[in-house]
C-alpha positions as CSV (number, residue, x, y, z in Angstrom):
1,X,23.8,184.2,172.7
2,X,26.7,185.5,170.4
3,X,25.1,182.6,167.9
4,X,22.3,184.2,167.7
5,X,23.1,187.5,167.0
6,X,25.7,186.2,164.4
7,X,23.6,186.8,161.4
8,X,23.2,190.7,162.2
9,X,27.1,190.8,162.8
10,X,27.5,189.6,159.3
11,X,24.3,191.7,158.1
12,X,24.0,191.6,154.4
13,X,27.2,188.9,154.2
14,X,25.9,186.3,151.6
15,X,28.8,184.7,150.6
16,X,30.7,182.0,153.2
17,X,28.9,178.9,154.9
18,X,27.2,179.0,157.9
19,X,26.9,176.0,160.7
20,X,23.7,174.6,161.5
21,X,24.1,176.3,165.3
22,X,24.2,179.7,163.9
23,X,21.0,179.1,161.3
24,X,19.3,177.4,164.4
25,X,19.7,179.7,167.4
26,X,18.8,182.7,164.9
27,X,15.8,180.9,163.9
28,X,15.4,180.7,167.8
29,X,16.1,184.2,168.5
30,X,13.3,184.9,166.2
31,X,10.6,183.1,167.4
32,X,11.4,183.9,171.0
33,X,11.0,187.7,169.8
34,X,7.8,186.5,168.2
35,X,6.4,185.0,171.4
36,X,7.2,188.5,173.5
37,X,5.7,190.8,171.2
38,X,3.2,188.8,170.9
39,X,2.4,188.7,174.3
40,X,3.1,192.5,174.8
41,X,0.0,193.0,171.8
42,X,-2.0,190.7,173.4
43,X,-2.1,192.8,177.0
44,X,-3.4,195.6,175.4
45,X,-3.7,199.5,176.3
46,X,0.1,201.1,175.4
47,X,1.9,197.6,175.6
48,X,-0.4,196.5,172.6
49,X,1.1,199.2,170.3
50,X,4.5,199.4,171.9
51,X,4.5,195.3,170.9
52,X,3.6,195.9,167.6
53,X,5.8,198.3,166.7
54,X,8.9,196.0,168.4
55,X,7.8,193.2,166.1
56,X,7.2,194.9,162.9
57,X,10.7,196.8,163.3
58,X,12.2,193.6,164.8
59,X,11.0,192.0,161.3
60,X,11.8,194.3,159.1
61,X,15.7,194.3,160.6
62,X,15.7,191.0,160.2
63,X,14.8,190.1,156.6
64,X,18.0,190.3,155.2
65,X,19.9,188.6,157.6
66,X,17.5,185.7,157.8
67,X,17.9,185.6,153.8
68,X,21.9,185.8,154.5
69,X,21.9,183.0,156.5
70,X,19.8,181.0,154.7
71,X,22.0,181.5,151.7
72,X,25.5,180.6,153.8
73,X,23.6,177.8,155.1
74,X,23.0,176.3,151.6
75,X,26.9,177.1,150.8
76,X,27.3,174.9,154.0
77,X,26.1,172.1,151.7
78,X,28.0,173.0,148.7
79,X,24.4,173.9,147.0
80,X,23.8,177.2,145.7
81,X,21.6,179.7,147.7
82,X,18.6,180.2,145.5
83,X,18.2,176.3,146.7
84,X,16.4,178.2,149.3
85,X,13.8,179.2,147.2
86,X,12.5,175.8,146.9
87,X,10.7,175.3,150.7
88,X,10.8,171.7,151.2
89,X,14.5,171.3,149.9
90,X,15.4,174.3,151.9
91,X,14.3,172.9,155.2
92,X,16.2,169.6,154.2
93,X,19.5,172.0,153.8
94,X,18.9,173.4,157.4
95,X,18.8,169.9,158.7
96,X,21.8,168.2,157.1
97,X,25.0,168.5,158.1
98,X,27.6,170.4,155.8
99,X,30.5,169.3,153.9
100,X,33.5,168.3,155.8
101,X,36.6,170.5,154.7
102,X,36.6,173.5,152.9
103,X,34.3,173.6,149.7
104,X,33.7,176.1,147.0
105,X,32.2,178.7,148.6
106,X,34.9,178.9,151.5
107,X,36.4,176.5,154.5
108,X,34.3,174.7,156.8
109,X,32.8,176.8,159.6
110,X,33.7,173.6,162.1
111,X,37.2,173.6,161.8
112,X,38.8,174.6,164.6
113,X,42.2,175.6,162.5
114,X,40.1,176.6,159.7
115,X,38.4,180.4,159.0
116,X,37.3,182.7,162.4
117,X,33.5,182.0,163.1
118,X,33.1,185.0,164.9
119,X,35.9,187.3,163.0
């Protein structure tokens, strides 16, 4: 849970990397949101508009994170974040496994003597 709600922790943080786990379980955290508001709109009557409302908020709060962690996740790589503008490539860089030791944009989020992940 406290990788998932790492990217709201460091909100509007775009500089750093970010581990595949934390990119992941917030990219989980969003669809499982997703599903249950989606469900709550679906029922209908009060739930319908009490769902909507959760998701639009929900996604709305969530832009900039997502686009934060996105960004570190590219650093992760040692590409530059507007790599993430290019779709294909940018799945790729969610997939592959960052550079071991520290790089240019800071130390490597795995190493246990390196920088505090959750500081």
């Amino acid at each position: 849970m406290e990788w998932m709600l790492l990217p709201y922790k460091r909100y509007a943080d775009f500089s750093g990397r970010s581990r595949r786990k934390e990119y992941w379980m917030f990219f989980l955290l969003m669809m499982i949101v997703n599903v249950v508001t989606n469900i709550l709109a679906s029922i209908g009557g009060s739930a319908s508009m009490i769902g909507a409302v959760i998701s639009i908020a929900f996604f709305l709060g969530s832009i900039v994170p997502g686009i934060a962690v996105a960004v570190r996740r590219a650093h992760d790589t040692d590409k530059s974040g507007w790599f993430m503008l290019i779709p294909i490539y940018n799945l790729i860089l969610a997939v592959t496994e960052g550079n071991k030791g520290a790089n240019r944009f800071g130390p490597d989020p795995k190493d246990p003597s390196g920088a505090e992940v959750f500081a």
